[in-house]
Every structure is written in structure tokens, then in C-alpha cells.
C-alpha positions in Angstrom: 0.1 -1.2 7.7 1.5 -2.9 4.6 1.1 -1.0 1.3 0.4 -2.9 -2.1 1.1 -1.9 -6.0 -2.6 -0.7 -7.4 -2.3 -3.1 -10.5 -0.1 -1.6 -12.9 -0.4 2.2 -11.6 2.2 3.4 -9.8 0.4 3.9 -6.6 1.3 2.8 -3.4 -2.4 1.8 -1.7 -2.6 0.7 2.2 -3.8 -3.3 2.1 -7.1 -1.9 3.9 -9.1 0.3 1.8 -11.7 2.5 3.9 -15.1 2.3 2.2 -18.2 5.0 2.4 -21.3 4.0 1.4 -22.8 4.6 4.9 -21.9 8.0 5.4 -25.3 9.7 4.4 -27.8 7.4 5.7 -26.4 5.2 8.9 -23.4 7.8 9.3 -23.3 12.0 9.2 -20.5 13.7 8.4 -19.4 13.8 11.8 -18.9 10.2 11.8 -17.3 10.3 8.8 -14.8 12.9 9.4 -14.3 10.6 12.8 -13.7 7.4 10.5 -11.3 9.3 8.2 -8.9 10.3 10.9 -9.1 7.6 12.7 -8.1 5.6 9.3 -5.2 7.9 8.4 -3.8 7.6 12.0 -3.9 3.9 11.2 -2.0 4.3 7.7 -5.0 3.9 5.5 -4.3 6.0 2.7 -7.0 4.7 0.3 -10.8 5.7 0.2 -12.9 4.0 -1.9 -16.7 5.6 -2.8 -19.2 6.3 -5.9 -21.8 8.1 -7.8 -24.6 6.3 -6.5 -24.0 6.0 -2.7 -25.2 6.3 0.3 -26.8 3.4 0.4 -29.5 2.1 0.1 -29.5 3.6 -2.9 -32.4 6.5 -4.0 -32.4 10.0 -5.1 -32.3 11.7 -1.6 -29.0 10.0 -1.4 -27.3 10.1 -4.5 -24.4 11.7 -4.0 -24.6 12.3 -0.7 -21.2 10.4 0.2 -19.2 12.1 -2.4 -20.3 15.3 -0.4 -19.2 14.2 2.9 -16.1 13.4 1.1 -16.0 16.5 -0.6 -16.4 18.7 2.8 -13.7 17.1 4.3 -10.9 17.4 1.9 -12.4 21.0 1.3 -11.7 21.7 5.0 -8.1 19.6 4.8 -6.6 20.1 1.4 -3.2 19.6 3.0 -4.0 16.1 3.2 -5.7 15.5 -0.2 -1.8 14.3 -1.6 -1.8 11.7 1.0 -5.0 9.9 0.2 -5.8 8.1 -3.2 -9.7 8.4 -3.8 -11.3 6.1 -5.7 -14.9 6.8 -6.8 -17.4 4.8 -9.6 -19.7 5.7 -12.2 -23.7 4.0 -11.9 -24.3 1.5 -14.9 -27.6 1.0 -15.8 -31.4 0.8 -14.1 -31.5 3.6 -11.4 -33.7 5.9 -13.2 -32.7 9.2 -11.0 -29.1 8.7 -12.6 -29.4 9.2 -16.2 -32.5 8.1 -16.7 -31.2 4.6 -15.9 -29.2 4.6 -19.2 -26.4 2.6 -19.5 -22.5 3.8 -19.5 -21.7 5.9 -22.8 -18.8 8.0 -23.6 -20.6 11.3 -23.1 -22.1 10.1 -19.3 -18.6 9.2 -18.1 -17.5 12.9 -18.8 -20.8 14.1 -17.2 -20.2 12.1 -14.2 -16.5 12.6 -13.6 -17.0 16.2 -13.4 -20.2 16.1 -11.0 -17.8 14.0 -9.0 -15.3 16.4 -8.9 -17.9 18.8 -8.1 -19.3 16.7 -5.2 -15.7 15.3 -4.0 -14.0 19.5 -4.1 -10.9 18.2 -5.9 -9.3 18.6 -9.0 -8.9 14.9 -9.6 -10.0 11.5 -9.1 -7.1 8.7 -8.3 -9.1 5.5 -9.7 -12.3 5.8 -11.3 -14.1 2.9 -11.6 -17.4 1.9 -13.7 -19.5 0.3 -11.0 -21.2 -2.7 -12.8 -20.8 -3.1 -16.7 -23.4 -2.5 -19.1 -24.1 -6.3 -19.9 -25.6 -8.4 -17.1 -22.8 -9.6 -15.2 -22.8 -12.9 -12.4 -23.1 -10.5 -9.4 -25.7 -9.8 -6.8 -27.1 -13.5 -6.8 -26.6 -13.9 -10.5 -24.2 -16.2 -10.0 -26.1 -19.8 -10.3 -25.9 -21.4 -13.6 -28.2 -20.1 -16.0 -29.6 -17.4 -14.2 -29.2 -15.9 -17.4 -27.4 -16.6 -20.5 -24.3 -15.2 -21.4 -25.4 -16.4 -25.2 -27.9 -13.7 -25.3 -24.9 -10.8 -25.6 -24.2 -9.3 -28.7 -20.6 -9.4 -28.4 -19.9 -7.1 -31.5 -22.5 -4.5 -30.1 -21.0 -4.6 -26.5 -17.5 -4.5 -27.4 -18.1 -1.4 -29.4 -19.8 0.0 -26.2 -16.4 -0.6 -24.4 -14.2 0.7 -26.8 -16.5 4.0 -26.2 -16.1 3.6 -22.3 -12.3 3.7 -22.6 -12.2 6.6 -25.1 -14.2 8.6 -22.5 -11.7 7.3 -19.6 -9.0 8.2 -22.1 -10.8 12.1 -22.1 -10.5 12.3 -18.7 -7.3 11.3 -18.0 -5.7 13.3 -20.5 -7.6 16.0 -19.1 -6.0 15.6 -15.7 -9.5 14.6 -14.0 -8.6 11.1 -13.3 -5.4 9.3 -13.0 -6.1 5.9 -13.2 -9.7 3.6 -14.4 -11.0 0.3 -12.9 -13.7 -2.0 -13.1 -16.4 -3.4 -10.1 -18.6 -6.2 -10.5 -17.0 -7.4 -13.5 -15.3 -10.9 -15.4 -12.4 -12.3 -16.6 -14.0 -11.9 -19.7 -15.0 -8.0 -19.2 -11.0 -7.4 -17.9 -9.6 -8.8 -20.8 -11.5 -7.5 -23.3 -10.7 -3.7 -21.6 -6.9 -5.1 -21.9 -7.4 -6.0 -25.3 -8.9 -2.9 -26.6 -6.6 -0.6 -24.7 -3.4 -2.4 -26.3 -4.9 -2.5 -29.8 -6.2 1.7 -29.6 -3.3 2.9 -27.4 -6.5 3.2 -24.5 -6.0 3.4 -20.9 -5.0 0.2 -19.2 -7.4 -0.9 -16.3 -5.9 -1.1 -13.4 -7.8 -2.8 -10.8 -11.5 -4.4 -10.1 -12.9 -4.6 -6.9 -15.8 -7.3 -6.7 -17.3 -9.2 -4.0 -15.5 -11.6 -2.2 -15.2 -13.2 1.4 -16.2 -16.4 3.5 -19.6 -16.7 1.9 -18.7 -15.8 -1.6 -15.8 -16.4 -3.0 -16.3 -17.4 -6.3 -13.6 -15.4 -7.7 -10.7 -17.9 -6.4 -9.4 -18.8 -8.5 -9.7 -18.1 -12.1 -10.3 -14.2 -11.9 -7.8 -13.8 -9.5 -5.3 -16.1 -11.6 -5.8 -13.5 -14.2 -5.7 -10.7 -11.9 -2.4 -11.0 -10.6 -0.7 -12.6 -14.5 -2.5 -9.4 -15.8 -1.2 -7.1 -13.3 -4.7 -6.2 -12.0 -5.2 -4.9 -8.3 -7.7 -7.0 -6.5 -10.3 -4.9 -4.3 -12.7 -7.2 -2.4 -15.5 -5.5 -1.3 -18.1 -6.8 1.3 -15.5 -8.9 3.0 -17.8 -9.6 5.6 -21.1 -10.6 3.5 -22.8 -7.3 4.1 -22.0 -7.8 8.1 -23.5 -11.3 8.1 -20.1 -12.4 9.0 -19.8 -10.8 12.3 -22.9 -12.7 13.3 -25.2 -9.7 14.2 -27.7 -11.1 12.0 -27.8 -14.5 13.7 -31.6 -16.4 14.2 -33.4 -13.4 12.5 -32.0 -10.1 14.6 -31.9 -7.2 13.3 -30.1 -4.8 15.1 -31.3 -1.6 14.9 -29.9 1.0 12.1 -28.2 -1.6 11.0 -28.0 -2.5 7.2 -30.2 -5.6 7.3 -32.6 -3.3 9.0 -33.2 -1.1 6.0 -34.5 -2.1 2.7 -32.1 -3.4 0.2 -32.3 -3.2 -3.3 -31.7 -6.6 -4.1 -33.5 -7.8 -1.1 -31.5 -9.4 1.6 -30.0 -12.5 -0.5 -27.0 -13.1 1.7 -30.0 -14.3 4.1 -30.6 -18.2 3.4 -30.8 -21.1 5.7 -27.1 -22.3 4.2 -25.7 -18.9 5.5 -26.9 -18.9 8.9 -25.4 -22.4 9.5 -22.1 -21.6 8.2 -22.2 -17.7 9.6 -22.9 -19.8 13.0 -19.8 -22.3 12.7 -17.8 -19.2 12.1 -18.4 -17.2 15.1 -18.1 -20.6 17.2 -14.4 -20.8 15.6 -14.0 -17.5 16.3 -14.7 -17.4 19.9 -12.7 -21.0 20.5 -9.7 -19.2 19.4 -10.6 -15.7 21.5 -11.3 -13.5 18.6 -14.6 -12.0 16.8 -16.3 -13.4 13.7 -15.5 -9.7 11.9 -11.9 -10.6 12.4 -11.8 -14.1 11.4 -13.6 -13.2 8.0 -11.1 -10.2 7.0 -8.2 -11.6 8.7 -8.6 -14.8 6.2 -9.3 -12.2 3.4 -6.5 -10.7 3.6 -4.2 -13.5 3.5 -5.6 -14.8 0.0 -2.8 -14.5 -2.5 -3.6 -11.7 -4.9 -5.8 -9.6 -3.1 -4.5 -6.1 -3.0 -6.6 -3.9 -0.5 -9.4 -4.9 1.4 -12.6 -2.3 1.5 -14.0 -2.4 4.5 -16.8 -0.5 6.4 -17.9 0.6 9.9 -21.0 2.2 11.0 -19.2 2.9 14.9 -15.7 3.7 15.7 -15.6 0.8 17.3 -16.2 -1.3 14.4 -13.7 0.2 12.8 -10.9 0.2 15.3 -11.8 -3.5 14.9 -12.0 -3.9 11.3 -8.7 -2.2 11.2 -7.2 -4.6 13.6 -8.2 -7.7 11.8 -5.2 -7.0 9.4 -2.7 -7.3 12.2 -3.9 -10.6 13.4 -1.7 -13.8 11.9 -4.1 -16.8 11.6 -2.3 -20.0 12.8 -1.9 -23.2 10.9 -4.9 -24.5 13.4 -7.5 -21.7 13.0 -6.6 -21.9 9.0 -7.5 -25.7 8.9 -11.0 -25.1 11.4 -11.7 -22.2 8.2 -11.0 -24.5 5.6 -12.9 -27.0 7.2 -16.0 -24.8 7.1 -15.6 -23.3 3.7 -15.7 -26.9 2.3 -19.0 -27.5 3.6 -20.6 -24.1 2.6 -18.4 -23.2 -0.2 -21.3 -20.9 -1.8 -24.2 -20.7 1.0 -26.1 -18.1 -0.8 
């Protein structure tokens, strides 16, 4: 296991991060305490969750993973100095967290200590808000004008964020969290934290974890540009296009208790015609060179320049066993060419 600076923090985090947001709907804590081992036998010594999770998201589950989490560092508190935890406050629009309010000062001290409560630690490693307060170019957003970015009111928003990082500042002072992050955010919405924190003496983000992989990877290569001049960790999540990229979702299947199965709260948008013809040349490349899709897609992930930890998820150990073996695989100069080949004809299939 290689290990990675987390932007400009001083911690040391494992290139795979191990995500949650199944455990509490597809996964129990049995599973998870299974997938937690099993990940720290491996080296993995980063766990990334949130607020909002499990997912699909509702009010049964809100929460739900940070308990699992909770119960087994409560039952292991040897081991909570050898695992960073990374966890995320909601933004706005799910009305059974705040009312669906947006990110304020006062919620992110209400939410880091629920966390805490929830997680059965003193402190958070990285805490991270989970989609800014503005509309941001994520979850199919991402087409021109799907909605205008001349709409903001820039003074109004950057007032907002000024807020944010006084709360973040709160907390860290306070020895709750260590380090803050952003998800589902810009160049724009990083620099403008970078900004503020040098002009107010703020915290300094540290790392953003977005989506990125095969079928989406629309931050190469301005935001990572500025991620790794800025000294920015960069987290892809969903590294496999929600599972798409392993090919279980091939000509319509659903596999049963799988994600695709369940309904999403963005609807399945991964799911277009484009997809399915480049998910399909994928997993033919795969096989021709005698692995699986899943570790084609994070083995090419991985070797992007700039990305820092990969956050992956399993809903079977066997998925994770290999998940976690994609990262030893070295893609040769053949395989990398057939990849490139692809990408260039569905550089953005959904």
C-alpha cells in the first residue's frame, strides 16, 4: 500500500480510501466490521463517510453509517490512532436535516458534535462540507447551461463562506476536527476558501473529493491542475460510475440488492445509451487482457497524476478483496492505449 500527503495536512493517508455509505442499508454492521478489518489488514488507514449516509438517503437512515462507525471504534479504541476518519456535513434540500437549510456557521457546530456523538470519538480527522451552498456542476449538472453560474450573488455567497470557515475554525480550535475539506465543489469554490482563509488567518482546506472515473472525468485537467499547485488532496469518489463500471448493469440487469436496484435520488443518470456502449467496450478490454472491468476502472484511476486516495466501496468481501487489489495491478503501455482509445470516443457518456 502506498501512502499520500492529504493536501497540505500533515497526514499520511493510504492511496485507497475505504468508503461507507452502504453500511445501513445494503450492509449491517457485521459486514462492516468485516470490511474494516479486512481494510486495515490491507494497510488502508483512511475511512471516509458523512452526515447524510446510508444511502439512499432518508430519515430512517441518516446517520445510520456514522453509527456503525461509531460501534466499532467504541469496541476498538486501540485502533482509533491508526485510522484517519473523514466524515461530511449535508448542504442544502433534505428536509429531515435541518430543515433542508443550507450550511451556516451555527449548523456546522451542530453537526460536528452529533458526529462525534454518532462516530464515539473525540475528534474528526477531515471534515468535509458535502456539496456547497450554491448549485454546483455535479450530479448531471454538468452540461452547459444547465444553470447559470450568472445567477450567484457572489458578494452574498462569499459572505456565506467566510461564515463556514469561521465555524470550521470553532471546531478545530476546539479540538473536534483536525483538518476541513470540500466534496462536490470548483476551482472556483477552492480558491475562494484559499483566499478567505489567507486574508482572515482561517483554516486552509485541505482536500476535495468529487466524482471522477472512466465515465466522468471532467475534472482533468483544470481542477486537478489547481489541486496539486494548491496543495489540495484529490479524493475521487465513485471511481467506478456508481458500479456501472464493473458491468453488472449491462443490457438492463439489475442485480438484486444492488444500488441500481434501489431508488436513487437523482434517478439513475449514469444510465444512458452512451454509457452502456462505452461500459461494454470496457469490460471487453478487460477480459482481453484477463482482468475485471472493476479493476481496469480503478487501476486507471489511480495512476492519474494528482489523485491522492481513491474511495472505494464494496457491498461483499469479495468485492472488496478486489477493489483493493486493483491498486496493485500496473497497466501496460498496451492496455493504457486500448483505455485511451475508448475514453476518446465516450469522453462524457452521461
Amino acid at each position: 500500500m502506498e501512502y499520500n500527503s492529504l493536501g497540505s495536512s500533515q497526514l499520511k493517508v493510504s492511496e485507497v480510501c475505504l468508503g461507507s455509505m452502504t453500511w445501513g442499508v445494503q450492509n449491517n454492521q457485521q459486514d462492516a466490521n468485516q470490511q474494516i478489518e479486512y481494510a486495515l489488514s490491507r494497510g488502508i488507514n483512511f475511512i471516509d463517510t458523512a452526515e447524510m449516509y446510508a444511502v439512499p438517503p432518508s430519515p430512517d437512515t441518516y446517520g445510520k453509517t456514522e453509527g456503525i462507525i461509531g460501534n466499532w471504534l467504541g469496541n476498538n479504541q486501540q485502533k482509533r490512532k491508526d485510522i484517519f476518519v473523514a466524515s461530511k456535513i449535508a448542504g442544502a434540500g433534505l428536509p429531515w436535516i435541518r430543515e433542508g437549510g443550507p450550511i451556516t456557521k451555527a449548523s456546522i457546530g451542530e453537526s460536528v458534535d452529533a458526529s462525534l456523538q454518532r462516530l464515539q470519538t473525540d475528534y474528526i480527522d477531515v471534515y468535509q462540507l458535502h456539496w456547497p451552498n450554491r448549485t454546483s456542476p455535479h450530479f448531471s449538472k454538468h452540461w452547459p447551461n444547465s444553470f447559470k453560474f450568472s445567477d450567484l450573488n457572489r458578494e452574498r455567497e462569499v459572505e456565506g463562506m467566510l461564515a463556514i470557515l469561521e465555524g470550521l475554525n470553532d471546531c478545530i480550535k476546539a479540538g473536534k476536527i483536525r483538518h476541513c475539506g470540500l466534496s462536490d465543489d470548483t476551482t472556483w469554490g477552492i480558491n475562494t476558501y484559499l483566499s478567505l482563509a489567507k486574508e482572515h488567518d482561517l483554516p486552509r482546506m485541505v482536500s476535495i473529493q468529487n466524482e471522477f472515473s472512466l465515465m466522468h472525468a471532467k475534472d482533468w485537467p483544470y481542477l486537478i491542475e489547481n489541486c496539486v499547485h494548491e496543495d489540495i488532496a484529490f479524493l475521487p469518489w465513485s471511481p467506478l460510475g456508481g458500479g456501472a463500471l464493473s458491468g453488472k448493469y449491462l443490457n438492463g440487469q439489475r442485480p438484486e440488492g444492488s444500488r441500481w436496484s434501489m431508488s436513487q435520488r437523482n434517478g439513475l443518470f449514469r444510465d444512458s445509451p452512451q454509457s452502456q456502449q462505452a461500459i461494454q467496450k470496457y469490460v471487453d478490454l478487460a477480459r482481453e487482457f484477463s482482468i475485471t472491468p472493476s479493476q481496469l476502472a480503478l487501476a486507471w484511476c489511480q495512476q492519474v497524476d494528482g489523485v491522492t486516495s481513491t474511495i472505494i466501496g464494496a457491498t461483499t468481501m469479495g468485492q472488496l478483496e478486489e477493489n483493493i487489489n486493483s491498486f496493485e495491478l500496473e497497466l501496460s503501455p498496451e492496455l493504457q492505449a486500448g483505455i485511451m482509445d475508448i475514453f476518446k470516443q465516450h469522453p462524457l457518456p452521461f
